[in-house]
Rosetta silent file (secondary structure, phi, psi, omega in degrees, C-alpha in Angstrom):
SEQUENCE: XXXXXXXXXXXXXXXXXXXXXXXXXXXXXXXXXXXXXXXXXXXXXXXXXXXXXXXXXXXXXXXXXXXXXXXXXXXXXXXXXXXXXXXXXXXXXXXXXXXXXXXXXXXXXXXXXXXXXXXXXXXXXXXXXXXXXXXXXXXXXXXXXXXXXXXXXXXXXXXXXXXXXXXXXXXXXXXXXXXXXXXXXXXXXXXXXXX
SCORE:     score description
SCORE:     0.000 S_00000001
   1 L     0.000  127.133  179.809  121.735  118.564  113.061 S_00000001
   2 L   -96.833  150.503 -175.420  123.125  115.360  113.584 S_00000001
   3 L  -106.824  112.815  162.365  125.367  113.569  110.768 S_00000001
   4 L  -134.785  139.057  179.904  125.650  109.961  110.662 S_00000001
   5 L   -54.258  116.066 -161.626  128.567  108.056  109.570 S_00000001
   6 L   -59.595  122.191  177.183  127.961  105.094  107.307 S_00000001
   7 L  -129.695 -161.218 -153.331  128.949  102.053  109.137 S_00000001
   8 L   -63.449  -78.527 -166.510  128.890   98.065  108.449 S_00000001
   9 L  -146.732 -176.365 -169.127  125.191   97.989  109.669 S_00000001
  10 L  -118.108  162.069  162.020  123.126   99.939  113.049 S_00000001
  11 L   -81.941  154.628  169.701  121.475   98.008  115.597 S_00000001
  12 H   -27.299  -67.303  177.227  117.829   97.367  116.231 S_00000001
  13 H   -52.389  -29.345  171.192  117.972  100.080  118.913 S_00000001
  14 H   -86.578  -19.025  174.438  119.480  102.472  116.985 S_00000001
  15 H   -71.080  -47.120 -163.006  117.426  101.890  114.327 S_00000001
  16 H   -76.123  -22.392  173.709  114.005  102.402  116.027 S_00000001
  17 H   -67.249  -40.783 -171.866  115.765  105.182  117.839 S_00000001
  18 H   -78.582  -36.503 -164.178  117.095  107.301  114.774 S_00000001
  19 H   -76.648  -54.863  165.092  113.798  106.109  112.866 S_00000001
  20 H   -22.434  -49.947 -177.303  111.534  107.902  115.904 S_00000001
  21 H   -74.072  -28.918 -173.195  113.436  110.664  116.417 S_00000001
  22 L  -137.719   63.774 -164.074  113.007  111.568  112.421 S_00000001
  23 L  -174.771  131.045  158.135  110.487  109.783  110.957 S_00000001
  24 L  -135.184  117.882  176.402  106.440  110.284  111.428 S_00000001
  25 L   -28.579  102.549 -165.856  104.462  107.314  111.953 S_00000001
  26 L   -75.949 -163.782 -166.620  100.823  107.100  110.287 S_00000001
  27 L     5.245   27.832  132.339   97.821  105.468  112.427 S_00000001
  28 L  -166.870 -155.146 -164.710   99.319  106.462  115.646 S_00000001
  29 L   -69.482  111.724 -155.315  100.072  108.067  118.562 S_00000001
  30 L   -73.414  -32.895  179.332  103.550  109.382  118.020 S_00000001
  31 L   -78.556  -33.871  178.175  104.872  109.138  121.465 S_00000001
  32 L   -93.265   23.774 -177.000  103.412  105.542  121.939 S_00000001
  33 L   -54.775  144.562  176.046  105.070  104.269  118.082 S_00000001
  34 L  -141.920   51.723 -169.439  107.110  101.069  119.153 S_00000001
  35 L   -43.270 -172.297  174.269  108.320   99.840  115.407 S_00000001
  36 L  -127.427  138.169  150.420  109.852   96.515  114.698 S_00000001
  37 L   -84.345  151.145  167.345  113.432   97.174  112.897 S_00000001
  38 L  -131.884  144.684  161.998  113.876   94.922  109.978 S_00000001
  39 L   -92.994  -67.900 -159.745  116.883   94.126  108.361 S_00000001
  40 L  -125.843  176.133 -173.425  116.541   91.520  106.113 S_00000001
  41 E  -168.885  135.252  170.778  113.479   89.456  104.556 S_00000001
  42 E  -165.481  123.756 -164.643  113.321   86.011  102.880 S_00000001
  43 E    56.819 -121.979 -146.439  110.436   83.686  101.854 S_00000001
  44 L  -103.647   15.925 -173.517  107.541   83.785  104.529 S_00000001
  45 E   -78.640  142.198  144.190  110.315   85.973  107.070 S_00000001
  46 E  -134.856 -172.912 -165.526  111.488   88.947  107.787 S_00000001
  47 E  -130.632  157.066  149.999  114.362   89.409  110.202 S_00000001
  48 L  -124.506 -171.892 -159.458  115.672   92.116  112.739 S_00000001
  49 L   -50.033  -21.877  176.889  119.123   93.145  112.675 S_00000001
  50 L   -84.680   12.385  159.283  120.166   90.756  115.513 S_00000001
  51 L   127.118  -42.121 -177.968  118.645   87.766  113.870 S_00000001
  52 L   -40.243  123.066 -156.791  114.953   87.737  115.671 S_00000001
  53 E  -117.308  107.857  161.003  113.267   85.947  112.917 S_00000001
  54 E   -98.061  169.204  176.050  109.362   86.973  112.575 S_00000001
  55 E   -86.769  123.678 -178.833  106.443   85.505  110.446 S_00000001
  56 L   -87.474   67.206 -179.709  105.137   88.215  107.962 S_00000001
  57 L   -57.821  -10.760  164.721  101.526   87.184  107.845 S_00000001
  58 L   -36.580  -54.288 -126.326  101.243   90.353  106.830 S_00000001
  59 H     8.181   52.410  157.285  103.493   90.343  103.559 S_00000001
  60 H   104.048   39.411 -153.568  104.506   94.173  104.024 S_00000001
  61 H    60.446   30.412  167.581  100.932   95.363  103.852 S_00000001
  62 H   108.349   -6.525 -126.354  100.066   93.112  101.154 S_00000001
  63 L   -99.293  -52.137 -163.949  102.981   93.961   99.185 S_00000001
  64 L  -134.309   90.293 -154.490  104.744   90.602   98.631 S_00000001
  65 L   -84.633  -50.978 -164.020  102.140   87.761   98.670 S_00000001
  66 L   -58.005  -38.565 -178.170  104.831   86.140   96.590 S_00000001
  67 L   115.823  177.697 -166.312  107.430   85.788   99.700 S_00000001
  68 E   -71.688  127.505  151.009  110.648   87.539  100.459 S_00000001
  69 L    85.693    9.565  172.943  113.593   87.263   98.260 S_00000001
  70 L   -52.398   80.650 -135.803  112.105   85.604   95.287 S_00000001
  71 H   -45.153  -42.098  170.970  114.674   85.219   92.547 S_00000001
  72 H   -59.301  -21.687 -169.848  112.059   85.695   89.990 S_00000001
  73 H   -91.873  -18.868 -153.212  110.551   88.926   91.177 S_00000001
  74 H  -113.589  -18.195  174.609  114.257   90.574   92.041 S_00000001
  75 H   -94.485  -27.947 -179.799  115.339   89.454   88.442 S_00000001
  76 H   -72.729  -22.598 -174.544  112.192   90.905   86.804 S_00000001
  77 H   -81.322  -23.290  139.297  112.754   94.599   88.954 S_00000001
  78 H   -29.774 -141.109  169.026  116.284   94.057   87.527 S_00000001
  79 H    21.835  -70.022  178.478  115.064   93.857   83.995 S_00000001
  80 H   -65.385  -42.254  149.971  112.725   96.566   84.022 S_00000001
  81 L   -31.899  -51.111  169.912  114.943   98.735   85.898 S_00000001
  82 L   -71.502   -1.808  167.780  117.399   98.500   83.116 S_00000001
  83 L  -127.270  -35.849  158.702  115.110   99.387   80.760 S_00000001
  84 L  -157.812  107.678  153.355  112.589  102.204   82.475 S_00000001
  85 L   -35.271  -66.002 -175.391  112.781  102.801   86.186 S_00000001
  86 L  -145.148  140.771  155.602  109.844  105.144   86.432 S_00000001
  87 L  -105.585  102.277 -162.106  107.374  106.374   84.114 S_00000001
  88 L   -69.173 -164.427  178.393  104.780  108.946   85.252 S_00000001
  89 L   -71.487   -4.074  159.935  101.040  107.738   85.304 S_00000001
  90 L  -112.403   49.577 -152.286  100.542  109.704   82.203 S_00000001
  91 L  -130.203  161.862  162.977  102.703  108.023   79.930 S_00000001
  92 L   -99.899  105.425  173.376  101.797  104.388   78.255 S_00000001
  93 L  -107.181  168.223 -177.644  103.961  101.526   79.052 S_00000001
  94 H   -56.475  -45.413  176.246  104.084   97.897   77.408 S_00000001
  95 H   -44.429  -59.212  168.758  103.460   96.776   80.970 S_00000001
  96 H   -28.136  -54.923 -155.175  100.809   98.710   81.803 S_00000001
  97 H   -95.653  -10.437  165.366   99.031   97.594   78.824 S_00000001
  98 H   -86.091  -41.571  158.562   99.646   93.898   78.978 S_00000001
  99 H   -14.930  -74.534 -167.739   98.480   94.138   82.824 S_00000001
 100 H   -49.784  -65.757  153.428   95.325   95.979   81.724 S_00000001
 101 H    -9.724  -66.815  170.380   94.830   93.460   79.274 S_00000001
 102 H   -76.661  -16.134 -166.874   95.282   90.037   81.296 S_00000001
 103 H   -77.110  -38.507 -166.161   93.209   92.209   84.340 S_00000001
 104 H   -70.212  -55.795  167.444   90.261   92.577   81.503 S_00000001
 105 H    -8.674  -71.394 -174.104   91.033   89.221   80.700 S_00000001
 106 H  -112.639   25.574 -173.122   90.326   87.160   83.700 S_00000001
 107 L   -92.615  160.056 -171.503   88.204   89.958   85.694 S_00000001
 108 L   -83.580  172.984  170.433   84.689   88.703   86.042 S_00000001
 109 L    62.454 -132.381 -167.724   81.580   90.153   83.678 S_00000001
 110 L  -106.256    6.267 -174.229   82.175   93.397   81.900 S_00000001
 111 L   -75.741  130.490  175.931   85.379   95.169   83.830 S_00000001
 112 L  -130.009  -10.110  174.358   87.295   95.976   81.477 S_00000001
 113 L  -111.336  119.419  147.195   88.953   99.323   82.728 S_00000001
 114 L  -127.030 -170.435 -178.486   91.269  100.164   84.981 S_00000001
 115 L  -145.675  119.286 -170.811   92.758  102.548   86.945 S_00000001
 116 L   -72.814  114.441  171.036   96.519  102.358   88.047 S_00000001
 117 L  -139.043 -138.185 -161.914   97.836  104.510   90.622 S_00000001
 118 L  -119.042   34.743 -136.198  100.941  104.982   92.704 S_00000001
 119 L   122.464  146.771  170.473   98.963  104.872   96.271 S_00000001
 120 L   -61.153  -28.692 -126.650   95.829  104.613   98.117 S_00000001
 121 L  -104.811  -42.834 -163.759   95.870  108.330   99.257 S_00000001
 122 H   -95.655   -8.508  155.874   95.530  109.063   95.328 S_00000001
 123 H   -73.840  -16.312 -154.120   93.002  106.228   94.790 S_00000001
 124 H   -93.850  -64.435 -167.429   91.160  107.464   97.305 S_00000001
 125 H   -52.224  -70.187  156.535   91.220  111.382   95.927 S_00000001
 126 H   -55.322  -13.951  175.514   90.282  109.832   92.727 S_00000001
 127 H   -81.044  -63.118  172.707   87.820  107.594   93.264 S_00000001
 128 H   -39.160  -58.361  152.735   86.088  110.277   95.297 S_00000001
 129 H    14.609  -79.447 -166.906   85.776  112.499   91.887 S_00000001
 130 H   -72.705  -23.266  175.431   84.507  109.667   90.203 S_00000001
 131 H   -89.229  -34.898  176.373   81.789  109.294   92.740 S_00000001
 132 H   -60.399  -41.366 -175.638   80.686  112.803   92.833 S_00000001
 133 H   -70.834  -91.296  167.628   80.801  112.762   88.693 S_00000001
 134 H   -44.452  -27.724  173.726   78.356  110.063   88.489 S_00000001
 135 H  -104.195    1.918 -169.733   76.123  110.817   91.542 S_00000001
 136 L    75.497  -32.642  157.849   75.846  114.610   91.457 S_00000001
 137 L   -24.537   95.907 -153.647   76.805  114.328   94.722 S_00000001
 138 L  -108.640  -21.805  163.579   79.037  116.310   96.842 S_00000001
 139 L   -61.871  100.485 -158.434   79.153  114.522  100.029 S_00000001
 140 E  -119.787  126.220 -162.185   81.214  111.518  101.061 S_00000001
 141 E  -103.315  103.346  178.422   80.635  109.237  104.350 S_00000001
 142 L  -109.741  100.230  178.349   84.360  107.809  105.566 S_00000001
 143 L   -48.719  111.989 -152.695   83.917  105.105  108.161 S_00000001
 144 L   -74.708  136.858  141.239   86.425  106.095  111.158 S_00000001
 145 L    94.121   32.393  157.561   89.685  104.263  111.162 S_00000001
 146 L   -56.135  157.376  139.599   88.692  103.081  107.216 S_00000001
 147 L   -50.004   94.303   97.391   91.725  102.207  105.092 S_00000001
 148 L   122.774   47.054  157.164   92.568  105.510  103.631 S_00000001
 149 L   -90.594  -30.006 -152.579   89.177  106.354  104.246 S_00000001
 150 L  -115.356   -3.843 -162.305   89.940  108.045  108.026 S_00000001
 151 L   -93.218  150.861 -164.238   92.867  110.754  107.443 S_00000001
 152 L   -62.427   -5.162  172.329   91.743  114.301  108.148 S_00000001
 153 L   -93.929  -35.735  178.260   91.053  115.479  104.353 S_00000001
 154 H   -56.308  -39.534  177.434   89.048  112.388  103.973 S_00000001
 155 H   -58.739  -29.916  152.222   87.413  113.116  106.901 S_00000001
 156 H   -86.205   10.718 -161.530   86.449  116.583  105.677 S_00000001
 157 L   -92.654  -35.505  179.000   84.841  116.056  102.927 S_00000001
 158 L   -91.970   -1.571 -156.496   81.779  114.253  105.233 S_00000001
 159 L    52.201 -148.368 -158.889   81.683  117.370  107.624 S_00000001
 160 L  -112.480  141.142 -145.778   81.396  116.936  111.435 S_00000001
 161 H   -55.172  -34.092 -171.129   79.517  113.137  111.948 S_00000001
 162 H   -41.775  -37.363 -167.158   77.087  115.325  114.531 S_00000001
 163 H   -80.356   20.383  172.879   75.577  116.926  111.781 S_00000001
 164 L    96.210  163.485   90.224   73.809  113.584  110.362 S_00000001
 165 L    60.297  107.334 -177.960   74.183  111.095  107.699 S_00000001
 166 L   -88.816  160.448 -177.556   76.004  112.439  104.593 S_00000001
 167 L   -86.907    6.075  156.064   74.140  111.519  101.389 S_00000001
 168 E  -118.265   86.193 -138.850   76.774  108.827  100.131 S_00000001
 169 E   -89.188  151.877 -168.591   78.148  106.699  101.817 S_00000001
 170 L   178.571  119.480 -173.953   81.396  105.437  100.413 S_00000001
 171 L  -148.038  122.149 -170.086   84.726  103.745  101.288 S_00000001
 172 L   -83.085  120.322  165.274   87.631  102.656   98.926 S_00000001
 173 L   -89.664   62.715 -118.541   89.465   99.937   99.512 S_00000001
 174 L  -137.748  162.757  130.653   91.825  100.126   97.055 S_00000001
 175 L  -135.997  -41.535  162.468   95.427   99.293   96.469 S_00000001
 176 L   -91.800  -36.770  178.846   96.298   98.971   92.626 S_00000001
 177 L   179.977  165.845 -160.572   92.634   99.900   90.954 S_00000001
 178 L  -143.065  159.960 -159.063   89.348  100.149   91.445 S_00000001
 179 E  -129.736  121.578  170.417   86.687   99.544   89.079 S_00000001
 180 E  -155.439  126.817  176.909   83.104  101.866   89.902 S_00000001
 181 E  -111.077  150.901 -118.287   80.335  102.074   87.421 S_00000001
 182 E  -141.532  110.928 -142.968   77.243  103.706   87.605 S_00000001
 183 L   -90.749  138.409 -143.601   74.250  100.761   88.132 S_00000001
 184 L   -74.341  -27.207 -170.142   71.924  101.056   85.243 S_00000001
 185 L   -86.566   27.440  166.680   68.360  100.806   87.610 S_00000001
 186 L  -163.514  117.318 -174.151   69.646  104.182   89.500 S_00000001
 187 L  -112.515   38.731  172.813   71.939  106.456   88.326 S_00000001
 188 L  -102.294   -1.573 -165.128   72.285  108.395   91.668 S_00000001
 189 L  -111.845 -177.956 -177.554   73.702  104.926   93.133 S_00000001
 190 E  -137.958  143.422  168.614   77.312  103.628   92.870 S_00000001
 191 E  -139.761   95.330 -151.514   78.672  100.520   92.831 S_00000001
 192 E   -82.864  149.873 -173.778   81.836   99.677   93.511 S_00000001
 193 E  -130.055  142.755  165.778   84.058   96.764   92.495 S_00000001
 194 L  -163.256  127.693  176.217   87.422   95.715   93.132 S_00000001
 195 L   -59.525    0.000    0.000   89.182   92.889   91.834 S_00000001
């Protein structure tokens, strides 16, 4: 077991090396991972530790639309921190409920419900549920190399593709909530929504 001693900061190399060596890497091929180290992030940036400044068209997966370092967003996780860090998902918080609120607010037509979760992987799990619960269904169709659609329990759920057509087809895109209602001229079909 190696131990390592906290020092001012590691290099790039050591980072992708230490992060390789212990760390495993989703969508690919473990031996051919080649990571970017990041250090730092600010506005439309992110940095690695030597300075190499990239653009994050990205924002983090999606994560920070807002930019890097925004004084407003780092004083509101400040603020809430200091007042409740974490809550689990079955607890009611004021946030939660003015979110849900401004989402029914400006979502179009009749969504008025949503559903909050901590991950895709658990948006995914649920959302499947909810489609089997409305269609009677038991079968679910995951398009390979979907967004959290493709990982091997989603992937078992349709059986093996040789064996034909599953009888739903169905693939969540999800990152905060998902909206899926049951369409009034069929109620074997699904129709999915997402804000």
């Amino acid at each position: 077991m190696t131990t390592i001693a906290e020092t001012a900061s590691m290099t790039g190399p050591e980072i992708v090396s230490l992060s390789r060596k212990h760390t495993l890497y989703e969508w690919s091929a473990q031996s051919k991972v080649d990571p970017i180290p990041v250090a730092s992030a600010k506005g439309i940036y992110f940095y690695t530790p030597e300075g190499k400044r990239f653009i994050d068209f990205n924002s983090q997966l999606m994560s920070v639309n807002i930019g890097h370092g925004d004084p407003r967003v780092i004083q509101a996780i400040s603020d809430q921190a200091a007042t409740l860090a974490y809550a689990n998902p079955f607890m009611a918080t004021e946030p939660r409920a003015r979110l849900g609120a401004k989402l029914a607010e400006i979502c179009p037509g009749d969504i008025d419900t949503f559903f909050f979760t901590n991950g895709g992987a658990e948006a995914n799990e649920n959302a499947i549920k909810l489609a089997r619960f409305f269609t009677g269904r038991h079968k679910i169709i995951a398009r390979y190399r979907s967004y959290h659609g493709a990982t091997a329990g989603a992937m078992s759920l349709t059986g093996d593709p040789a064996d034909g057509p599953s009888s739903l087809a169905f693939q969540a895109w999800c990152t905060c909530l998902i909206r899926i209602t049951a369409s009034s001229a069929d109620g074997n079909r699904l129709r999915v929504r997402s804000p």
